[in-house]
BAMAR-262184 format. One record per residue: residue in one letter; residue number from 1; y, z, x of N, C-alpha, C in turn. Coordinates in Angstrom, 3 decimals. Each point is the difference from the previous one (the first is absolute). Layout:
<rs>
@bake:A, guro:NUM, n.c2:Y, n.c3:Z, n.c1:X, ca.c2:Y, ca.c3:Z, ca.c1:X, c.c2:Y, c.c3:Z, c.c1:X
...
</rs>
This chain:
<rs>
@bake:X, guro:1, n.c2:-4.708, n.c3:7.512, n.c1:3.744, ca.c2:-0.808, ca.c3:-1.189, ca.c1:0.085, c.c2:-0.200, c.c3:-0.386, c.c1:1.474
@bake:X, guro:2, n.c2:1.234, n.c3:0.361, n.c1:0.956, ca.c2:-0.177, ca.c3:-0.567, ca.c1:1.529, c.c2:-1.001, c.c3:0.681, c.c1:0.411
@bake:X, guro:3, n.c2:-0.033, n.c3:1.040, n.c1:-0.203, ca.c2:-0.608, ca.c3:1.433, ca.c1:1.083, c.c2:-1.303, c.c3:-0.228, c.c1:-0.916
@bake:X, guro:4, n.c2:-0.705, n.c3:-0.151, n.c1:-1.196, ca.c2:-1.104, ca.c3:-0.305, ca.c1:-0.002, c.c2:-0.504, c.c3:-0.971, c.c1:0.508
@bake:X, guro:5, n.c2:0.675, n.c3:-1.014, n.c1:0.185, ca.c2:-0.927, ca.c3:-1.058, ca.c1:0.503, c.c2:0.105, c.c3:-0.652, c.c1:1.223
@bake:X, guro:6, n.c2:0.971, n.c3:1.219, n.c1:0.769, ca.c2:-0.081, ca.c3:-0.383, ca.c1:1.339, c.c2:-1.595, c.c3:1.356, c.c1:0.372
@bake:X, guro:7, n.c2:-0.152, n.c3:0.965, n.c1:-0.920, ca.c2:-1.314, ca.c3:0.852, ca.c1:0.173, c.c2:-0.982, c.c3:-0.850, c.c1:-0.295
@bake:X, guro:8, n.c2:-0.442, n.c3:-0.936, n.c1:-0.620, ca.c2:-0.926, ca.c3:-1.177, ca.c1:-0.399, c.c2:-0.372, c.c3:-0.760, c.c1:0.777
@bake:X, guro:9, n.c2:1.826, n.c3:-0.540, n.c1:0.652, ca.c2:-0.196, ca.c3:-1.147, ca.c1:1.245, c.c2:-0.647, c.c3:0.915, c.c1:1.018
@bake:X, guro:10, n.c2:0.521, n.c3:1.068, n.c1:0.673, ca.c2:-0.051, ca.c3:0.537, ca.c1:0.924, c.c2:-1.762, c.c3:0.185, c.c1:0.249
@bake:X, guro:11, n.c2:-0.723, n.c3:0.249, n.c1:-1.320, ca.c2:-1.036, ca.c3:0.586, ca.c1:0.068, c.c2:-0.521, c.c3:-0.923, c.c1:0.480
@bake:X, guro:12, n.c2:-0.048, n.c3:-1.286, n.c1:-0.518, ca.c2:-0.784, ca.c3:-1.010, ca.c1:0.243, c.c2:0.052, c.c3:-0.718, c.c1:0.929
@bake:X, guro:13, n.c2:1.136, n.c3:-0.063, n.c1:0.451, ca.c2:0.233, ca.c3:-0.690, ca.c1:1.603, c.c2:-0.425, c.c3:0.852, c.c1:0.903
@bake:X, guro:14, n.c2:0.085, n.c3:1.159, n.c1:0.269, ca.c2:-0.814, ca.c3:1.272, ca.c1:0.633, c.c2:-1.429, c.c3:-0.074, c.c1:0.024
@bake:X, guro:15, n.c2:-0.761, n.c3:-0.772, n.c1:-1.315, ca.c2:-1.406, ca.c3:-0.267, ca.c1:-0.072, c.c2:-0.076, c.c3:-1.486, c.c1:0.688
@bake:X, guro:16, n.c2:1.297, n.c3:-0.598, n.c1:0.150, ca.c2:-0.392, ca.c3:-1.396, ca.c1:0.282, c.c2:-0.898, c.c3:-1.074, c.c1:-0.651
@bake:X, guro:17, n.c2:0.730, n.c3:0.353, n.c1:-1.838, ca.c2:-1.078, ca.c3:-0.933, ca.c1:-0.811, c.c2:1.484, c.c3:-0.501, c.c1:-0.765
@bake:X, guro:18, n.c2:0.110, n.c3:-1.292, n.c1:0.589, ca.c2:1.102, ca.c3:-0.925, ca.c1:-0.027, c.c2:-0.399, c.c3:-0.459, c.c1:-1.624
@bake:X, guro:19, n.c2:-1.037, n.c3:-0.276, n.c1:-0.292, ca.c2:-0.054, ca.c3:-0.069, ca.c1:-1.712, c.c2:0.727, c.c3:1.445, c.c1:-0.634
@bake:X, guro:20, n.c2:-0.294, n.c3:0.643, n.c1:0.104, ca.c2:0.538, ca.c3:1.149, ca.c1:-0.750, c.c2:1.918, c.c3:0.122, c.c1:0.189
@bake:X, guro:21, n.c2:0.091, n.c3:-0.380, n.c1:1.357, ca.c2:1.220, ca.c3:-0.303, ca.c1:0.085, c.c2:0.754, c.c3:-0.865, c.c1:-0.967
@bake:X, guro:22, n.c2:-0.740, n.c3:-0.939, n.c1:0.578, ca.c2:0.580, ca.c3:-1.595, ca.c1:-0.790, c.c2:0.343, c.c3:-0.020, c.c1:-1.481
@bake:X, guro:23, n.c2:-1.042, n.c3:1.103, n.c1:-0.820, ca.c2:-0.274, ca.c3:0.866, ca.c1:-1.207, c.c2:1.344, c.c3:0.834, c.c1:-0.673
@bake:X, guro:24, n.c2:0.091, n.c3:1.201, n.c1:0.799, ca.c2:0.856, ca.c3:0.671, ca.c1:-0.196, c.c2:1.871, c.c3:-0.816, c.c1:0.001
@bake:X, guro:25, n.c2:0.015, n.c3:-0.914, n.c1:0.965, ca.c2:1.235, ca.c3:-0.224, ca.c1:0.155, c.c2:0.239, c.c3:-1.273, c.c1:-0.862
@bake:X, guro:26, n.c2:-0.522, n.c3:-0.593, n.c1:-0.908, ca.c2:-0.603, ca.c3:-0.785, ca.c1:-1.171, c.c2:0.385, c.c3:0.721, c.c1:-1.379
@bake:X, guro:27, n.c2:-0.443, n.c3:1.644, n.c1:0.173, ca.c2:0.225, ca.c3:0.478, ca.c1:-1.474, c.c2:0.708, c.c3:0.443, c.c1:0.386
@bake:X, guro:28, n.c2:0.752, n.c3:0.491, n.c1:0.803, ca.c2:1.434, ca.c3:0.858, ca.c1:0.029, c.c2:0.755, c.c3:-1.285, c.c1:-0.039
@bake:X, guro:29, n.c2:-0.155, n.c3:-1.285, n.c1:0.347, ca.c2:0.767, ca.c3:-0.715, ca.c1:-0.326, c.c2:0.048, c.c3:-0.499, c.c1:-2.078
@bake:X, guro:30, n.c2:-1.050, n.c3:0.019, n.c1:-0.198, ca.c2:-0.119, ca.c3:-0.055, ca.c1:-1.780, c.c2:0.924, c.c3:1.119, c.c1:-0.200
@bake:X, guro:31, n.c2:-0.620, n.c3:0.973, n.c1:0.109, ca.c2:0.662, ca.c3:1.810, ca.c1:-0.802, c.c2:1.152, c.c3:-0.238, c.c1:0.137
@bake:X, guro:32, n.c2:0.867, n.c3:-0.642, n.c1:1.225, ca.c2:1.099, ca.c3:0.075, ca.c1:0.190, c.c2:1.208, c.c3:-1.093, c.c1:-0.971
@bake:X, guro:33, n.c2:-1.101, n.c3:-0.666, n.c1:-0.143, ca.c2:0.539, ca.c3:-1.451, ca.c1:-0.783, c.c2:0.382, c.c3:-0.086, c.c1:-1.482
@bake:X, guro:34, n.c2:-1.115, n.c3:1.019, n.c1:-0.350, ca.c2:0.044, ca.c3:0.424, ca.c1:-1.746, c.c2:1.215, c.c3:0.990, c.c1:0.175
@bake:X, guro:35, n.c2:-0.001, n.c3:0.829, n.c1:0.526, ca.c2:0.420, ca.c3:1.340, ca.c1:-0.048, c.c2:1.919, c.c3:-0.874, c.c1:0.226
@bake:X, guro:36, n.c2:-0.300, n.c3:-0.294, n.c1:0.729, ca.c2:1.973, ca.c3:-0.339, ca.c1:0.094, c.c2:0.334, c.c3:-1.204, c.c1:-0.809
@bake:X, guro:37, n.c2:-0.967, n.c3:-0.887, n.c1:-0.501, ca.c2:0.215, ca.c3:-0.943, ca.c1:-1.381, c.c2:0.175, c.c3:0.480, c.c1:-1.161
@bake:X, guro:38, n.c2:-0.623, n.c3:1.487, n.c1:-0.217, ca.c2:-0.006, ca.c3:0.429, ca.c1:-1.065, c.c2:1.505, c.c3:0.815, c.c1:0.039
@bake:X, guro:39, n.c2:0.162, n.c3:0.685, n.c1:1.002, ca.c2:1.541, ca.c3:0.634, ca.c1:-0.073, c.c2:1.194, c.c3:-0.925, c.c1:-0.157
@bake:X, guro:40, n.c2:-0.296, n.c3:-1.659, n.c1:0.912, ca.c2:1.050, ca.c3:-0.888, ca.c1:-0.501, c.c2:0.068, c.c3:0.235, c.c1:-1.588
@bake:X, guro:41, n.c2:-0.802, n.c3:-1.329, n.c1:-0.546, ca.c2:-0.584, ca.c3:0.377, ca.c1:-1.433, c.c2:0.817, c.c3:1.128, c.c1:-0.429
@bake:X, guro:42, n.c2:-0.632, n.c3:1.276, n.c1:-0.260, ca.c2:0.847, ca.c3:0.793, ca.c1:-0.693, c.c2:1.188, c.c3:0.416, c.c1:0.389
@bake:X, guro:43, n.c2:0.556, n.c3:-0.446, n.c1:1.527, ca.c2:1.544, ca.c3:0.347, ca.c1:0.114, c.c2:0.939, c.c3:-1.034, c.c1:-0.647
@bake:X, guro:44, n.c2:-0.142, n.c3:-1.033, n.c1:-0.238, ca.c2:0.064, ca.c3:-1.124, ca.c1:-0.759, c.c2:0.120, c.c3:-0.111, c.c1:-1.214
@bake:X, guro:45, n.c2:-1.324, n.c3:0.271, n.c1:-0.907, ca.c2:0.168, ca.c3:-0.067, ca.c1:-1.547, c.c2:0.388, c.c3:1.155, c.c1:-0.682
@bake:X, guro:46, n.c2:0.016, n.c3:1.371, n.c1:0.933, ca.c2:0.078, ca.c3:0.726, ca.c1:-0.414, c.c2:1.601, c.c3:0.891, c.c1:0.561
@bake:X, guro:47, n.c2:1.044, n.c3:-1.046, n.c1:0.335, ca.c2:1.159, ca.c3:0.291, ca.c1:0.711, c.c2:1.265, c.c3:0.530, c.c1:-0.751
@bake:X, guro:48, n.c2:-0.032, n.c3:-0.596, n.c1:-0.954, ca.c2:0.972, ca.c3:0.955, ca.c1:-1.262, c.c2:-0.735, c.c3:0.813, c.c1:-0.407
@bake:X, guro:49, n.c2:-0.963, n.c3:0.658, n.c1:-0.670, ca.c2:-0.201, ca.c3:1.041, ca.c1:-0.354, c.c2:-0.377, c.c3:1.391, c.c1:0.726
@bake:X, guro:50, n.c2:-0.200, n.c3:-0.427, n.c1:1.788, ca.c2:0.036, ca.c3:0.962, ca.c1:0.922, c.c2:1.708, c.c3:0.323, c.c1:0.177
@bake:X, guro:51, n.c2:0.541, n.c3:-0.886, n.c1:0.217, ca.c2:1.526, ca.c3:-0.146, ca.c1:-0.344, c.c2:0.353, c.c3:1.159, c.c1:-0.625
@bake:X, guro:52, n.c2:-0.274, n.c3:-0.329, n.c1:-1.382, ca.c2:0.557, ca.c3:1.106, ca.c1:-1.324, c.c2:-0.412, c.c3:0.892, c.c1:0.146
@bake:X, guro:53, n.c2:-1.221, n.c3:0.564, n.c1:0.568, ca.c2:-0.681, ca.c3:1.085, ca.c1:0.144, c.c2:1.008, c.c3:0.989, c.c1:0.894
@bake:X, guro:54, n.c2:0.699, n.c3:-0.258, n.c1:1.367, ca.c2:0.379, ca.c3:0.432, ca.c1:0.938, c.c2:1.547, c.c3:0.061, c.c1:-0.717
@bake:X, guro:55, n.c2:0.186, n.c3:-0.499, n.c1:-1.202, ca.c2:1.481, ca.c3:0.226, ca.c1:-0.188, c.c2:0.914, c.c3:-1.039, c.c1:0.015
@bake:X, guro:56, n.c2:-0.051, n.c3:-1.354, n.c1:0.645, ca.c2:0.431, ca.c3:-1.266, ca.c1:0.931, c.c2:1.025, c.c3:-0.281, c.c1:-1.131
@bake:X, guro:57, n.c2:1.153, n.c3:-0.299, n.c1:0.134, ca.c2:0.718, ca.c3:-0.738, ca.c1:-0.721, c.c2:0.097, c.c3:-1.310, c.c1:-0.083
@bake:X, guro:58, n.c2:1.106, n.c3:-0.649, n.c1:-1.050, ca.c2:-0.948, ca.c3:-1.446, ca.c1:0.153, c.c2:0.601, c.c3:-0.748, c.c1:1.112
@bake:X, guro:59, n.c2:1.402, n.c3:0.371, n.c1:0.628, ca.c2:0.819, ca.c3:-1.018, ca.c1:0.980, c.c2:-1.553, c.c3:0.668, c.c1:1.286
@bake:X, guro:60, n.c2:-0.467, n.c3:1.026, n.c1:0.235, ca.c2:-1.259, ca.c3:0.373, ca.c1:1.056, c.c2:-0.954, c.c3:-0.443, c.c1:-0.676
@bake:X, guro:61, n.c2:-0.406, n.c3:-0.145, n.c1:-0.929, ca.c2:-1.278, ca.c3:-0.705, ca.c1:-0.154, c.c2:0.440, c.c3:-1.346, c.c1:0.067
@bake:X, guro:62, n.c2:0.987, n.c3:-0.536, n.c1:-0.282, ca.c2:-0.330, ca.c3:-2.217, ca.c1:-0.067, c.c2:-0.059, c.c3:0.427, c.c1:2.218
@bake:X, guro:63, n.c2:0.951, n.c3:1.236, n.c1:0.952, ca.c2:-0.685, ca.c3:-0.703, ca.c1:1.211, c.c2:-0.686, c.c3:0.933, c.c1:0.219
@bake:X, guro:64, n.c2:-0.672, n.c3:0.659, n.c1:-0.548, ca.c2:-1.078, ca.c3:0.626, ca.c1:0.682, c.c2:-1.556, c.c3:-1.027, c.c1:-0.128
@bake:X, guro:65, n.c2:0.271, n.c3:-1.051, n.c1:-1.214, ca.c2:-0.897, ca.c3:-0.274, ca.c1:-0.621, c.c2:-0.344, c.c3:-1.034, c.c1:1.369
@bake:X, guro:66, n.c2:1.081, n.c3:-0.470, n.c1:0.522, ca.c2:0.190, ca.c3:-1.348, ca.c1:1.060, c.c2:-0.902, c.c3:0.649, c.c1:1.167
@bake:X, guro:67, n.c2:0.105, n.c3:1.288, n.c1:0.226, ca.c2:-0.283, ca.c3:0.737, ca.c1:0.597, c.c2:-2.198, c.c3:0.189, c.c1:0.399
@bake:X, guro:68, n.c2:0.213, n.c3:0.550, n.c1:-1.063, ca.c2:-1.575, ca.c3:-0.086, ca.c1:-0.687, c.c2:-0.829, c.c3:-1.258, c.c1:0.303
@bake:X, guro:69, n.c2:0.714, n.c3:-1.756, n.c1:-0.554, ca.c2:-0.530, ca.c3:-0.789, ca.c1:0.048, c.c2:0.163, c.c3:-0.324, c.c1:1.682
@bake:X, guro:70, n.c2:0.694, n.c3:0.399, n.c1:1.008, ca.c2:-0.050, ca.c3:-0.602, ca.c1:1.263, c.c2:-0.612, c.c3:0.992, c.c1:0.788
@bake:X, guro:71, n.c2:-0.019, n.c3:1.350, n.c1:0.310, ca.c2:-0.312, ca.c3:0.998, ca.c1:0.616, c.c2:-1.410, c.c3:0.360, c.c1:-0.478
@bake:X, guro:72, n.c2:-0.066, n.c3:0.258, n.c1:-1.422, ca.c2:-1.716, ca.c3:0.828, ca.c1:-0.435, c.c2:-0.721, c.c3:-0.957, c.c1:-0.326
@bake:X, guro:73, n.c2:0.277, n.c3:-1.659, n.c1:-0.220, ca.c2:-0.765, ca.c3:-1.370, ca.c1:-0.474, c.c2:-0.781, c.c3:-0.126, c.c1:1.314
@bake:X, guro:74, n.c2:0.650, n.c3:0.236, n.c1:1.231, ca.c2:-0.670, ca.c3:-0.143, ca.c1:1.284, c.c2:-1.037, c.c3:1.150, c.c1:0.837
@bake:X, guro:75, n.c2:-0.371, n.c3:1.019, n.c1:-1.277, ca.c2:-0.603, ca.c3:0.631, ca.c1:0.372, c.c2:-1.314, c.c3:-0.124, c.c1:0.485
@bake:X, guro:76, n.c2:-0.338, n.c3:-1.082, n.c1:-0.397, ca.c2:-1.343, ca.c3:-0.986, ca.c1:0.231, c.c2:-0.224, c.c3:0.115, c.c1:1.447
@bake:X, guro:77, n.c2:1.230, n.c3:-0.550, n.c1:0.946, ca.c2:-0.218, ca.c3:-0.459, ca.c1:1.104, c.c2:0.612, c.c3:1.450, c.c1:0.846
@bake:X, guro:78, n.c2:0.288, n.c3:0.791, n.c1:-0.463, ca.c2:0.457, ca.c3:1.492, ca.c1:1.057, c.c2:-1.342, c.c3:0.535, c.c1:-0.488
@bake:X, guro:79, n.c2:-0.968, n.c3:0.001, n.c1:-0.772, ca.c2:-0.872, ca.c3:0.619, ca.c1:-0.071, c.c2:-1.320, c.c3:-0.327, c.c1:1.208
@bake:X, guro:80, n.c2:0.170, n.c3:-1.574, n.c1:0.411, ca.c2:-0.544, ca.c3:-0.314, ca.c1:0.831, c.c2:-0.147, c.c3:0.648, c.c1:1.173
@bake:X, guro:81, n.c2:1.689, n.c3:0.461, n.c1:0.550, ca.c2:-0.382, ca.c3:0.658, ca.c1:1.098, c.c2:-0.489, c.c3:1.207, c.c1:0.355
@bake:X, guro:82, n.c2:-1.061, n.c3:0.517, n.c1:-1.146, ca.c2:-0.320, ca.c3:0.951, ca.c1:-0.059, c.c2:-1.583, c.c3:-0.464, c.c1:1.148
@bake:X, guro:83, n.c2:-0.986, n.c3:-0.787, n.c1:-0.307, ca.c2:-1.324, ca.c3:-0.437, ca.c1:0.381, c.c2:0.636, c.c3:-0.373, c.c1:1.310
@bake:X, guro:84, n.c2:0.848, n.c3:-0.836, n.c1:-0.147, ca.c2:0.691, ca.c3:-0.357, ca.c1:1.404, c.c2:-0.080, c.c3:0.576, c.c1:1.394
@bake:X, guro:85, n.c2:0.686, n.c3:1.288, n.c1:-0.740, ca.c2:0.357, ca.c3:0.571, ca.c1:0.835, c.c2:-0.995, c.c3:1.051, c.c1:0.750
@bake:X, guro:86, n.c2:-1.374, n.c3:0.116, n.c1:-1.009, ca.c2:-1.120, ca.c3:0.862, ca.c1:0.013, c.c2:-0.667, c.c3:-1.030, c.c1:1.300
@bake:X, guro:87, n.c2:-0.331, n.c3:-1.600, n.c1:-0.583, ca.c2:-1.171, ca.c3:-1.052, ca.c1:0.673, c.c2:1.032, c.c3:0.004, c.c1:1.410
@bake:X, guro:88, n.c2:0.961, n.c3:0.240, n.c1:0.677, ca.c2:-0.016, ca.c3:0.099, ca.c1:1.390, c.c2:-0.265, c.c3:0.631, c.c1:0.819
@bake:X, guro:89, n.c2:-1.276, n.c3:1.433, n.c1:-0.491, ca.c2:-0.911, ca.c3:1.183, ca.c1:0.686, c.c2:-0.878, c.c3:-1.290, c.c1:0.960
@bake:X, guro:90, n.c2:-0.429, n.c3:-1.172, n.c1:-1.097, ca.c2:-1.209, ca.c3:-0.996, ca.c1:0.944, c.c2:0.908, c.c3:-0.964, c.c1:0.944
</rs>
């Protein structure tokens, strides 16, 4: 996701059409927003039965589960620094 849309940013700041900029670093900020809400989301509702899948017993699943809800719930906001880290080419 970085490396495409630092090729997007790059292109367009290279053309010097600050709309297209302004553009690109807008939807890599959306794409980025769904995309790591949706992995919270399913790291979340879907945390015991990835659990069971991998084998987890239950004294590792009640803390793995603690786990899940503090580490993969915040995936929202580590996904951010993906555009982030692309929009400082401008």
């Amino acid at each position: 996701m970085s490396a495409t849309l630092s090729v997007f940013l790059s292109r367009a700041f290279g053309a010097k059409d600050e709309k297209r900029s302004k553009s690109v670093i807008f939807h890599g900020l959306f794409i980025s927003i769904l995309i790591g809400l949706l992995f919270s989301v399913v790291s979340i509702v879907f945390s015991n039965p990835l659990l069971a899948m991998v084998g987890a017993n239950e004294q590792l699943k009640n803390t793995a589960f603690v786990y899940f809800k503090v580490v993969l719930g915040l995936t929202l906001f580590i996904a951010l620094f993906t555009p982030q880290s692309a929009s400082f080419v401008q």
